[in-house]
HTML snippet that shows the backbone in 3Dmol.js (N, CA, C, O; Angstrom):
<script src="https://3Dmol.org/build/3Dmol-min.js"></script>
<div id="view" style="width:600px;height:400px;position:relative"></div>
<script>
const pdb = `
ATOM      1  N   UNK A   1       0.839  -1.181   0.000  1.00  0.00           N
ATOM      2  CA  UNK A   1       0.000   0.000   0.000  1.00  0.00           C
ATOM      3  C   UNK A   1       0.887   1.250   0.000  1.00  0.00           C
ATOM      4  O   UNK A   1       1.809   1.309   0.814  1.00  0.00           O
ATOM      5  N   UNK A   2       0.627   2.441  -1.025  1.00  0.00           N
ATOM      6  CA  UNK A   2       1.027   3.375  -0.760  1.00  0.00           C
ATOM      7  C   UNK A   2       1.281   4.364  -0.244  1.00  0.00           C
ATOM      8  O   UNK A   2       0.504   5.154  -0.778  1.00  0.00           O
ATOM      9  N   UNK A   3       2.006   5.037   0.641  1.00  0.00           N
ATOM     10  CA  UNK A   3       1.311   6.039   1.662  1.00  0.00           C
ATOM     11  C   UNK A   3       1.728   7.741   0.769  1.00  0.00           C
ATOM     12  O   UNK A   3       2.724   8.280   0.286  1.00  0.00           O
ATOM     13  N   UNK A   4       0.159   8.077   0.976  1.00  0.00           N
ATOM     14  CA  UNK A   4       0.058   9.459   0.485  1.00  0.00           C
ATOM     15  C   UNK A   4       0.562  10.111   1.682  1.00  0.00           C
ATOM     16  O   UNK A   4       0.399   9.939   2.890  1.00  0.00           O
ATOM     17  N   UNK A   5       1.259  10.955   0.920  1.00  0.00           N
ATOM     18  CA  UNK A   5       1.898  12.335   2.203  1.00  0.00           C
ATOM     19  C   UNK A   5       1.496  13.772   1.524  1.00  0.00           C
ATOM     20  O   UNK A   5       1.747  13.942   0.331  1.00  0.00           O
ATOM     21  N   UNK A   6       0.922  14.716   2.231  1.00  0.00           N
ATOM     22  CA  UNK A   6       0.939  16.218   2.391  1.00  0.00           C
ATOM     23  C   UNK A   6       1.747  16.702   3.239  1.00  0.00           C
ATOM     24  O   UNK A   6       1.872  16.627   4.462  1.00  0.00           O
ATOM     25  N   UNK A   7       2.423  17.352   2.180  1.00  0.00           N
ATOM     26  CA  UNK A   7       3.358  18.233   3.470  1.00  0.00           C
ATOM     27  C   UNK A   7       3.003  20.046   3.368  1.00  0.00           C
ATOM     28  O   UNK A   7       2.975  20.796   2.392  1.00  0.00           O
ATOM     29  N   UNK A   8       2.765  20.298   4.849  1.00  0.00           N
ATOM     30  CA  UNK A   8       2.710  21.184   4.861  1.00  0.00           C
ATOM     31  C   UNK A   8       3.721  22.371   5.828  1.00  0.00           C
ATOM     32  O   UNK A   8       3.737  22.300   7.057  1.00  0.00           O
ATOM     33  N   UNK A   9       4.439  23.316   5.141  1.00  0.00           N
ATOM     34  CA  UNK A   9       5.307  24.429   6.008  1.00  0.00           C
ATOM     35  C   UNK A   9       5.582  25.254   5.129  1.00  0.00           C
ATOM     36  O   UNK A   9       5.647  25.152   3.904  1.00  0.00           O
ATOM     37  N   UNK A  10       5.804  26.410   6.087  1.00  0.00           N
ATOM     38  CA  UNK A  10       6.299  27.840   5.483  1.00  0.00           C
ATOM     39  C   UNK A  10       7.105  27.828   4.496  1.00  0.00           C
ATOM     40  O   UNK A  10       6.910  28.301   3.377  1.00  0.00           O
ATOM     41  N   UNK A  11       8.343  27.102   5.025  1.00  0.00           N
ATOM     42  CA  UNK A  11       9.646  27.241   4.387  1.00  0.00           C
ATOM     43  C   UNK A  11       9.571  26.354   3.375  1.00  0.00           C
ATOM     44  O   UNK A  11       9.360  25.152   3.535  1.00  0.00           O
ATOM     45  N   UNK A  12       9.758  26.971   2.189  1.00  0.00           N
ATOM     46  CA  UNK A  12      10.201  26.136   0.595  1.00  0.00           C
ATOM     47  C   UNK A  12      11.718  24.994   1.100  1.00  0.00           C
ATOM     48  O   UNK A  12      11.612  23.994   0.390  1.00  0.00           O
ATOM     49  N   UNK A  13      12.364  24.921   1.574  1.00  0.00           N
ATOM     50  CA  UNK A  13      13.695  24.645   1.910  1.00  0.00           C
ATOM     51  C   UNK A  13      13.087  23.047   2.342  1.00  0.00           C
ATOM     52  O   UNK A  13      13.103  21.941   1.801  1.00  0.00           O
ATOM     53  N   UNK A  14      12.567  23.602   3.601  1.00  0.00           N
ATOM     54  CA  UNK A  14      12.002  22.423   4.923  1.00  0.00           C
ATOM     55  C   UNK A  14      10.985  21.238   3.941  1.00  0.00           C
ATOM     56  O   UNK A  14      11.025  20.014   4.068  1.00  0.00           O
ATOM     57  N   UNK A  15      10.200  21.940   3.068  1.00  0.00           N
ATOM     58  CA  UNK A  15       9.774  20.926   2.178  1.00  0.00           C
ATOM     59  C   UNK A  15      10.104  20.279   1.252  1.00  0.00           C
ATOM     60  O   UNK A  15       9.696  19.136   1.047  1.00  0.00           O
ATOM     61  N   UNK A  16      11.022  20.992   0.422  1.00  0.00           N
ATOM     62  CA  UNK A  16      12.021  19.869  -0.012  1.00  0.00           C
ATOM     63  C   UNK A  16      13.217  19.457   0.100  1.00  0.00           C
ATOM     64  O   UNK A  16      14.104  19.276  -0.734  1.00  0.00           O
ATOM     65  N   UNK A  17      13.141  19.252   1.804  1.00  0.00           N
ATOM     66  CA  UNK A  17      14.589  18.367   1.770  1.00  0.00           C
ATOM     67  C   UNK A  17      13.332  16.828   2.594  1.00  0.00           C
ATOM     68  O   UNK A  17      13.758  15.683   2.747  1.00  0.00           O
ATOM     69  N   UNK A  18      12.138  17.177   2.908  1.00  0.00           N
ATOM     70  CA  UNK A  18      10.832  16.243   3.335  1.00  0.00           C
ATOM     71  C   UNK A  18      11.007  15.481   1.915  1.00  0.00           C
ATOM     72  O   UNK A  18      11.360  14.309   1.789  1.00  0.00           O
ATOM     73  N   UNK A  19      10.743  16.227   1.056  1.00  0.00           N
ATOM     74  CA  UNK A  19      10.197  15.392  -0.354  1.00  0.00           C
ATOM     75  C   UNK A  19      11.399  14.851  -0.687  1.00  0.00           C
ATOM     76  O   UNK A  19      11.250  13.863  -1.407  1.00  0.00           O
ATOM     77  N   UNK A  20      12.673  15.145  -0.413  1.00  0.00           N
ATOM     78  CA  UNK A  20      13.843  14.321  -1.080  1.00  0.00           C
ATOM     79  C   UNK A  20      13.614  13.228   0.001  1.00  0.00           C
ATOM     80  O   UNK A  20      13.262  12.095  -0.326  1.00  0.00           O
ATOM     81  N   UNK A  21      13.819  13.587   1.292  1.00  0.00           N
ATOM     82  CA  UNK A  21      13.596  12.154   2.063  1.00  0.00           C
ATOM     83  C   UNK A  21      13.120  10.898   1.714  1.00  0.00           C
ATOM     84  O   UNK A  21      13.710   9.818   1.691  1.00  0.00           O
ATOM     85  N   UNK A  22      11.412  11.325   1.316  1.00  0.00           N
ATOM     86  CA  UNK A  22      10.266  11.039   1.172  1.00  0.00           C
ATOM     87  C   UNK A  22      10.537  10.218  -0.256  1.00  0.00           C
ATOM     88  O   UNK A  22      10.180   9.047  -0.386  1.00  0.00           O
ATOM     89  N   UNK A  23      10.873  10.594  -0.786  1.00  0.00           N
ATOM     90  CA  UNK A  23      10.838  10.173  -2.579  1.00  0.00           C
ATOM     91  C   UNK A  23      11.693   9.184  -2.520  1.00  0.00           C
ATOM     92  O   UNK A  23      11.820   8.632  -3.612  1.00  0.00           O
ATOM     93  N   UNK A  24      12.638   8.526  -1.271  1.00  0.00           N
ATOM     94  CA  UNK A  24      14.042   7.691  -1.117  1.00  0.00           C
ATOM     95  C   UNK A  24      12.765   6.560  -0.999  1.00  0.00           C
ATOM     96  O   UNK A  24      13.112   5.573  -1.649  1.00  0.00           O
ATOM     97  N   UNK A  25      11.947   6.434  -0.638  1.00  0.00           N
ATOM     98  CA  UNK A  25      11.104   5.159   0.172  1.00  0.00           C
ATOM     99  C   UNK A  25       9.948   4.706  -1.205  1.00  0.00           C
ATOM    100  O   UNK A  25       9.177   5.429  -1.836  1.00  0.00           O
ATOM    101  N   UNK A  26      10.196   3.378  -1.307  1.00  0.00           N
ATOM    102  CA  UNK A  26       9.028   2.787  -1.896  1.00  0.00           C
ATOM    103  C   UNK A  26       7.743   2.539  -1.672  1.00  0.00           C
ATOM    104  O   UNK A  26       6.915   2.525  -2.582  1.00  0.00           O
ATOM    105  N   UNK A  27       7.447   2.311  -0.369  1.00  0.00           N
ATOM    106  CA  UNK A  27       6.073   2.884  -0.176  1.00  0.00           C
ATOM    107  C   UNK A  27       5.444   4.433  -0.265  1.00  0.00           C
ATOM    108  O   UNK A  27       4.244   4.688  -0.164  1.00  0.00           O
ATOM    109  N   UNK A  28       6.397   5.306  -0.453  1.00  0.00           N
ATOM    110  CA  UNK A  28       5.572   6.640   0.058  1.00  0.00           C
ATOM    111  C   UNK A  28       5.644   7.607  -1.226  1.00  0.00           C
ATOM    112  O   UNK A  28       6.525   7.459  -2.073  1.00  0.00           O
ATOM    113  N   UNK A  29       4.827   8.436  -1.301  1.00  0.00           N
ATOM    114  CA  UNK A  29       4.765   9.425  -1.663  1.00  0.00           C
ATOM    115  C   UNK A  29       3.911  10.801  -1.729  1.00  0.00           C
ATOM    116  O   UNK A  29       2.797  10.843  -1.207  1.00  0.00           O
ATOM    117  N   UNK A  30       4.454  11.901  -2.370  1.00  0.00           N
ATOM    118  CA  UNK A  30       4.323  13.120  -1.948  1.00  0.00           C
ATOM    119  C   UNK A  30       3.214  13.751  -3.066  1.00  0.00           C
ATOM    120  O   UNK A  30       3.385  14.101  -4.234  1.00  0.00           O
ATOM    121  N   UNK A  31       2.026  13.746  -2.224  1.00  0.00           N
ATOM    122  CA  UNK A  31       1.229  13.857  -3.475  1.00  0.00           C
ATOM    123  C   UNK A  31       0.875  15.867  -3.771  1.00  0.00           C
ATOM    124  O   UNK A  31       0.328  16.344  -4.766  1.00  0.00           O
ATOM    125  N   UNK A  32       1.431  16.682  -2.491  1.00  0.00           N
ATOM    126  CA  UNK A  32       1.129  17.908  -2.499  1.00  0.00           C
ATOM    127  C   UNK A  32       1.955  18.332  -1.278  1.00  0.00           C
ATOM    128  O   UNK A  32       2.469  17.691  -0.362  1.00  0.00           O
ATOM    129  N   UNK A  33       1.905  19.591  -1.574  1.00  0.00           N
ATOM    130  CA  UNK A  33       2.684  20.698  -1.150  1.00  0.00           C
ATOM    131  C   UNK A  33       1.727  22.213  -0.574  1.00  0.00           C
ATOM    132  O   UNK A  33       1.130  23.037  -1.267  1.00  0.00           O
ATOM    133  N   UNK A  34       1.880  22.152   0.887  1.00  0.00           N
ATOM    134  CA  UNK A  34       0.748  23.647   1.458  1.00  0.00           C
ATOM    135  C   UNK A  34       2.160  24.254   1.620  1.00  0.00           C
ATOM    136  O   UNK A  34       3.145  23.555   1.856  1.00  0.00           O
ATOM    137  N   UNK A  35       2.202  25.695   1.468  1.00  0.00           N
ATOM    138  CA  UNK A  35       3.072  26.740   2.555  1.00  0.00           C
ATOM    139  C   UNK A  35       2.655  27.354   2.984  1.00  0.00           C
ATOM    140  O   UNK A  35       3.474  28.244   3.208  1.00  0.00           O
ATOM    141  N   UNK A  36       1.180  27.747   3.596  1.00  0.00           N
ATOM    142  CA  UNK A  36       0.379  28.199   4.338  1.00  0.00           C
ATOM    143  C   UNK A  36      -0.823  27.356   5.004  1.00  0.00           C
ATOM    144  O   UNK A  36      -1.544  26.556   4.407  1.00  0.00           O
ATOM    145  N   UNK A  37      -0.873  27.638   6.111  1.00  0.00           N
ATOM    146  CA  UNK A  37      -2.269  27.112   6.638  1.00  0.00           C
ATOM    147  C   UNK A  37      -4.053  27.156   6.013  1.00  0.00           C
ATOM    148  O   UNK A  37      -4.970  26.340   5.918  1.00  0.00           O
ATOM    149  N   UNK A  38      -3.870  28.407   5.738  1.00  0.00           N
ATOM    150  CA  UNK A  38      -5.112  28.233   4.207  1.00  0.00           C
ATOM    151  C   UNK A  38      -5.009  27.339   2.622  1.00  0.00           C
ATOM    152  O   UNK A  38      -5.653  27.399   1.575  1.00  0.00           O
ATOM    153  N   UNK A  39      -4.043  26.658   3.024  1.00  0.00           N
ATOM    154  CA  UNK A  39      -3.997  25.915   1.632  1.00  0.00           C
ATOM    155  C   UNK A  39      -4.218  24.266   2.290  1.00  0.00           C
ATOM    156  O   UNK A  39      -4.386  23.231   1.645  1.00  0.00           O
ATOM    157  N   UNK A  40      -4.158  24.423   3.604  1.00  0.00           N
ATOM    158  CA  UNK A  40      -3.643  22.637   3.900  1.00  0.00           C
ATOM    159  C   UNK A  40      -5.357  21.783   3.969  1.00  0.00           C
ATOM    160  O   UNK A  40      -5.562  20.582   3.792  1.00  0.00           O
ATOM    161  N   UNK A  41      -6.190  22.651   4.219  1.00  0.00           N
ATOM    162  CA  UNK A  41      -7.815  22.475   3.828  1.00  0.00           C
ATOM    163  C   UNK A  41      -8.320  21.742   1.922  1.00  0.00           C
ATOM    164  O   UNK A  41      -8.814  20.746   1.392  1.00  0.00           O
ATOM    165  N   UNK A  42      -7.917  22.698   1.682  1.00  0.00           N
ATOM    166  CA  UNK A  42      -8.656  22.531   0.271  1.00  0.00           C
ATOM    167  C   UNK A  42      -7.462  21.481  -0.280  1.00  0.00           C
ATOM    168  O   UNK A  42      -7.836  20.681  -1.138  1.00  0.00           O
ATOM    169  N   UNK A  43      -6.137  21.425   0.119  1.00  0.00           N
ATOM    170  CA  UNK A  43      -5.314  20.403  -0.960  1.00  0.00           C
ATOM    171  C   UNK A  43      -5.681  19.304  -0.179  1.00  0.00           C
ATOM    172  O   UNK A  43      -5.840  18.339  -0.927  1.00  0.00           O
ATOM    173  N   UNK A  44      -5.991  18.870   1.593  1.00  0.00           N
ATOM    174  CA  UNK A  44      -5.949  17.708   1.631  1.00  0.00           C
ATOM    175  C   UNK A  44      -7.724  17.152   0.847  1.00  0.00           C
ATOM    176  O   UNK A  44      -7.928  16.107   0.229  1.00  0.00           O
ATOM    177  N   UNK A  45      -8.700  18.206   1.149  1.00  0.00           N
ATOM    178  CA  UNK A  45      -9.779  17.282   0.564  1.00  0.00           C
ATOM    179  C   UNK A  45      -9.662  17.115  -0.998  1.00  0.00           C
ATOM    180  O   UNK A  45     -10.065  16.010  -1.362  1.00  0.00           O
ATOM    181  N   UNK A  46      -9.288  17.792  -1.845  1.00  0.00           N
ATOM    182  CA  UNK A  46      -8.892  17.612  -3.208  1.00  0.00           C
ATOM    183  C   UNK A  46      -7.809  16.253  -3.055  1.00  0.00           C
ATOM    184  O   UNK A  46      -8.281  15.251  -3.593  1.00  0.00           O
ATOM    185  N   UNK A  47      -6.403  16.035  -2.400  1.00  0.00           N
ATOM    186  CA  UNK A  47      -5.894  14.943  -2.754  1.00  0.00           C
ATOM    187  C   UNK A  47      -5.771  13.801  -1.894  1.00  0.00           C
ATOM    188  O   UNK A  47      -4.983  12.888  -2.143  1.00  0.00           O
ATOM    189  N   UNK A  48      -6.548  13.822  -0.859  1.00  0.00           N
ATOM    190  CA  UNK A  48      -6.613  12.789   0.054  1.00  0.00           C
ATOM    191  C   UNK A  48      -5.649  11.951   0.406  1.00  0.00           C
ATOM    192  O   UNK A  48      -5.378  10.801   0.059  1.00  0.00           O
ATOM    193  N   UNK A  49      -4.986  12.993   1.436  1.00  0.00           N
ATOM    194  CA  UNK A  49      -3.802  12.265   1.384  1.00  0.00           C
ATOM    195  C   UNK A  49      -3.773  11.024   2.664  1.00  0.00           C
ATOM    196  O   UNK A  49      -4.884  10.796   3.143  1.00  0.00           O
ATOM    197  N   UNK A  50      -2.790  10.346   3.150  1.00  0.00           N
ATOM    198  CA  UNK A  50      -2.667   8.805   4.016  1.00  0.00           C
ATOM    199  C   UNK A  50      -2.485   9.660   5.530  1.00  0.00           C
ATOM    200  O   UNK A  50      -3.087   9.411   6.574  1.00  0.00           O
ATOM    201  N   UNK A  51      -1.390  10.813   5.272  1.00  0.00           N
ATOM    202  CA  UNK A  51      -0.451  11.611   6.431  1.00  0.00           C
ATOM    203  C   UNK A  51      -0.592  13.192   6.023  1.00  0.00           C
ATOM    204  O   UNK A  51      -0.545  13.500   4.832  1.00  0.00           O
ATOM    205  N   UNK A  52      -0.740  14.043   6.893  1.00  0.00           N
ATOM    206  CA  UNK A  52      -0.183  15.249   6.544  1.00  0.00           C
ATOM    207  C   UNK A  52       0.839  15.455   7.865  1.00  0.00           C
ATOM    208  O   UNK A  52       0.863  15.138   9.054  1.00  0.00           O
ATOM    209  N   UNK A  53       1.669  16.190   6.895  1.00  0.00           N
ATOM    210  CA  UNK A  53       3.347  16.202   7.323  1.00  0.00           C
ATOM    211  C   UNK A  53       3.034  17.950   7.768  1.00  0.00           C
ATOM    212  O   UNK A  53       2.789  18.703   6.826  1.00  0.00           O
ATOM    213  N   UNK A  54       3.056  18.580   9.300  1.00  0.00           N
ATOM    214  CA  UNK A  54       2.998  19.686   9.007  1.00  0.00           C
ATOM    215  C   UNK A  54       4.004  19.924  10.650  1.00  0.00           C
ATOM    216  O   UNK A  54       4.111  19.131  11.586  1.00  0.00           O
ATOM    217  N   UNK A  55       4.462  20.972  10.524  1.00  0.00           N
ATOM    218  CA  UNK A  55       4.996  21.799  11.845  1.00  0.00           C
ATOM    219  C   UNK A  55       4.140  22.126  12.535  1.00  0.00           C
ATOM    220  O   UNK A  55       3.104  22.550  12.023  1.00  0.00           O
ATOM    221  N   UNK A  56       4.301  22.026  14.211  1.00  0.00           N
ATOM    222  CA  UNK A  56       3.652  22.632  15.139  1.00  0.00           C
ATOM    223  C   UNK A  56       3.381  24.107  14.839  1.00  0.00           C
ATOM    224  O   UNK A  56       2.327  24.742  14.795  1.00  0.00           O
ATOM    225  N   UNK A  57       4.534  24.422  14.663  1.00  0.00           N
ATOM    226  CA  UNK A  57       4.284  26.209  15.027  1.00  0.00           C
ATOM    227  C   UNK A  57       3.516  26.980  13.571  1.00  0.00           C
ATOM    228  O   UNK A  57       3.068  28.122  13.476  1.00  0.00           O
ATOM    229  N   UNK A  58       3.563  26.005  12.648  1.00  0.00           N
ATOM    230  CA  UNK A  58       2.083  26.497  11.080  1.00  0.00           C
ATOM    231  C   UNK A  58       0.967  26.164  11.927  1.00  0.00           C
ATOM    232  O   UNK A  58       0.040  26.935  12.174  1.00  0.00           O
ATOM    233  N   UNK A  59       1.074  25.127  12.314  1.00  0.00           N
ATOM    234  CA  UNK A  59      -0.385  24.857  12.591  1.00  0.00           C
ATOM    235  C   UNK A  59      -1.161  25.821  13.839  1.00  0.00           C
ATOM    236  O   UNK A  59      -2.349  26.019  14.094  1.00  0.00           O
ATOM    237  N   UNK A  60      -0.157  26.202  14.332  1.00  0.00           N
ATOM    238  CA  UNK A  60      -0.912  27.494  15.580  1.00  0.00           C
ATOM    239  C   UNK A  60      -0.878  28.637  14.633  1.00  0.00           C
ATOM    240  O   UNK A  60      -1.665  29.537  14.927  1.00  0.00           O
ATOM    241  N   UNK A  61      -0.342  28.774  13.839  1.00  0.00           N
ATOM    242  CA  UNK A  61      -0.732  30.312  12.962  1.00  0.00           C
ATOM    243  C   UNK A  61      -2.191  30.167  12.517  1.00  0.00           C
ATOM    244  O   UNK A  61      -2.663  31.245  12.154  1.00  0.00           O
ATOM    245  N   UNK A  62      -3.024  29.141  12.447  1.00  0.00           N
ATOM    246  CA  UNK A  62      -4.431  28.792  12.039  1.00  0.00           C
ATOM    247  C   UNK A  62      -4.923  27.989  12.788  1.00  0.00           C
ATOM    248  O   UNK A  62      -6.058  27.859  12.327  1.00  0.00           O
ATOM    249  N   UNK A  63      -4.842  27.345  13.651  1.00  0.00           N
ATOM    250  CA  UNK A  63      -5.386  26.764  15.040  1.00  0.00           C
ATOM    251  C   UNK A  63      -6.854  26.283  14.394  1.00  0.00           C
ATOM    252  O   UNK A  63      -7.001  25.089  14.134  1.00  0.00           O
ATOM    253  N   UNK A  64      -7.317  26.690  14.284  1.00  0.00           N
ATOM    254  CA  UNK A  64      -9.019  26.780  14.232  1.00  0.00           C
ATOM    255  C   UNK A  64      -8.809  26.086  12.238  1.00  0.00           C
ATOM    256  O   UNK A  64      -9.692  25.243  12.080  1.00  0.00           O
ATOM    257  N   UNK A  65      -8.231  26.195  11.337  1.00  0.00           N
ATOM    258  CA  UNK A  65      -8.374  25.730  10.232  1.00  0.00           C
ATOM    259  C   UNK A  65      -8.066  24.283  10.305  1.00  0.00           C
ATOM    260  O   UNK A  65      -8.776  23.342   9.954  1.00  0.00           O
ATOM    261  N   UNK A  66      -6.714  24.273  10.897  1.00  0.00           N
ATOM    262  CA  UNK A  66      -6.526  22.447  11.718  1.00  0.00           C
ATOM    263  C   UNK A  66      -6.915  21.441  12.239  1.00  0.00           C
ATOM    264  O   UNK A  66      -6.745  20.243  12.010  1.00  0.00           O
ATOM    265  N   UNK A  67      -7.673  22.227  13.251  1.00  0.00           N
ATOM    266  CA  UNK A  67      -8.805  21.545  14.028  1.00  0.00           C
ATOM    267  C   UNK A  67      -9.581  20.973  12.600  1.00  0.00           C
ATOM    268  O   UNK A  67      -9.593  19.814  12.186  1.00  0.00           O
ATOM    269  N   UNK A  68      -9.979  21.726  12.223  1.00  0.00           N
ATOM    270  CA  UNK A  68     -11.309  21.087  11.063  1.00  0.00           C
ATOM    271  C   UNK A  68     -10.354  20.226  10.250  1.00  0.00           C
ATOM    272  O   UNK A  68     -10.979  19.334   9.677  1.00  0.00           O
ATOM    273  N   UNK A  69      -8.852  20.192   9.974  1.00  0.00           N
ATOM    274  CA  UNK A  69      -8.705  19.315   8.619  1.00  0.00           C
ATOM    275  C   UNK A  69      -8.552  18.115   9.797  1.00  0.00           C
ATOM    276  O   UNK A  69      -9.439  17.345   9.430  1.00  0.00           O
ATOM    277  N   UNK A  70      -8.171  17.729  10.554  1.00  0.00           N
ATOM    278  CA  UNK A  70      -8.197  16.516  11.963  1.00  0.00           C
ATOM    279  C   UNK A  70      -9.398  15.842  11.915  1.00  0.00           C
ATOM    280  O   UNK A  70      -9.694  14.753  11.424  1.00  0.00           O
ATOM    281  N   UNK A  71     -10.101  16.750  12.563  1.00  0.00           N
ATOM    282  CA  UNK A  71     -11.710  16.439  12.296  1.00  0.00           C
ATOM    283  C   UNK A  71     -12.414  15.569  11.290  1.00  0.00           C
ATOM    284  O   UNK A  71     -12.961  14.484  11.488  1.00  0.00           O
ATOM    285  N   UNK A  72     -12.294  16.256  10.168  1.00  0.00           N
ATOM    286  CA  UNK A  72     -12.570  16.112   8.976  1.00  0.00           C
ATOM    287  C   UNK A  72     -12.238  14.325   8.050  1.00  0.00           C
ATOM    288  O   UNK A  72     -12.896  13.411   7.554  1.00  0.00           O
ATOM    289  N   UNK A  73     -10.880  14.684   8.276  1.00  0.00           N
ATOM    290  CA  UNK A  73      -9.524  13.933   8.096  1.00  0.00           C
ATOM    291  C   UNK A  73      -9.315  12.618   9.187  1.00  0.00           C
ATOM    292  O   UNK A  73      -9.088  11.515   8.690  1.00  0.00           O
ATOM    293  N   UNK A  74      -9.368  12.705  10.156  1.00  0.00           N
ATOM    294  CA  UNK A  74      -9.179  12.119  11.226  1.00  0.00           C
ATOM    295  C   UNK A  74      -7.440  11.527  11.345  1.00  0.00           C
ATOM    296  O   UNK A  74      -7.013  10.386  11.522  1.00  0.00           O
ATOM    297  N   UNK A  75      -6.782  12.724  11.179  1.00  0.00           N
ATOM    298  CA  UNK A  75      -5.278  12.619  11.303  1.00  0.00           C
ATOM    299  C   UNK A  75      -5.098  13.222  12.454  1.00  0.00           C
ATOM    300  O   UNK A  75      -3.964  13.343  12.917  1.00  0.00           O
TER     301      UNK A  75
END
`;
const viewer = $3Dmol.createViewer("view");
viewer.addModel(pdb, "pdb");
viewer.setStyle({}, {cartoon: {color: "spectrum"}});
viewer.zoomTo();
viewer.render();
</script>
């Protein structure tokens, strides 16, 4: 089985040295990319991902948008 990953963070850098990680493993892959907390909503229900990959300290910049993709998501 494949595991879908979303990654979500600020930094362009922090996400792809995730996706080089990420891309080393045969089960996994990287099906999208948030760098804001208003994007990590609409890309995970559009690509449904297995995991979302995100930093503590994004996810308190939107607290309340998180909650709902968890919820939602049940990650």
């Amino acid at each position: 089985m494949m595991i879908r990953i979303l990654l979500a963070d600020d930094h362009a850098v922090v996400r792809a040295g995730l996706r080089a990680l990420i891309e080393n493993e045969h089960d996994m892959v990287v099906v999208g990319e948030a760098s804001s907390g208003s994007e990590v909503v609409p890309l995970a229900q559009r690509l449904n991902p297995t995991i979302l990959l995100c930093l503590k300290c994004m996810a308190c910049r939107s607290h309340h948008r998180f909650s709902t993709i968890i919820q939602q998501f049940g990650f």
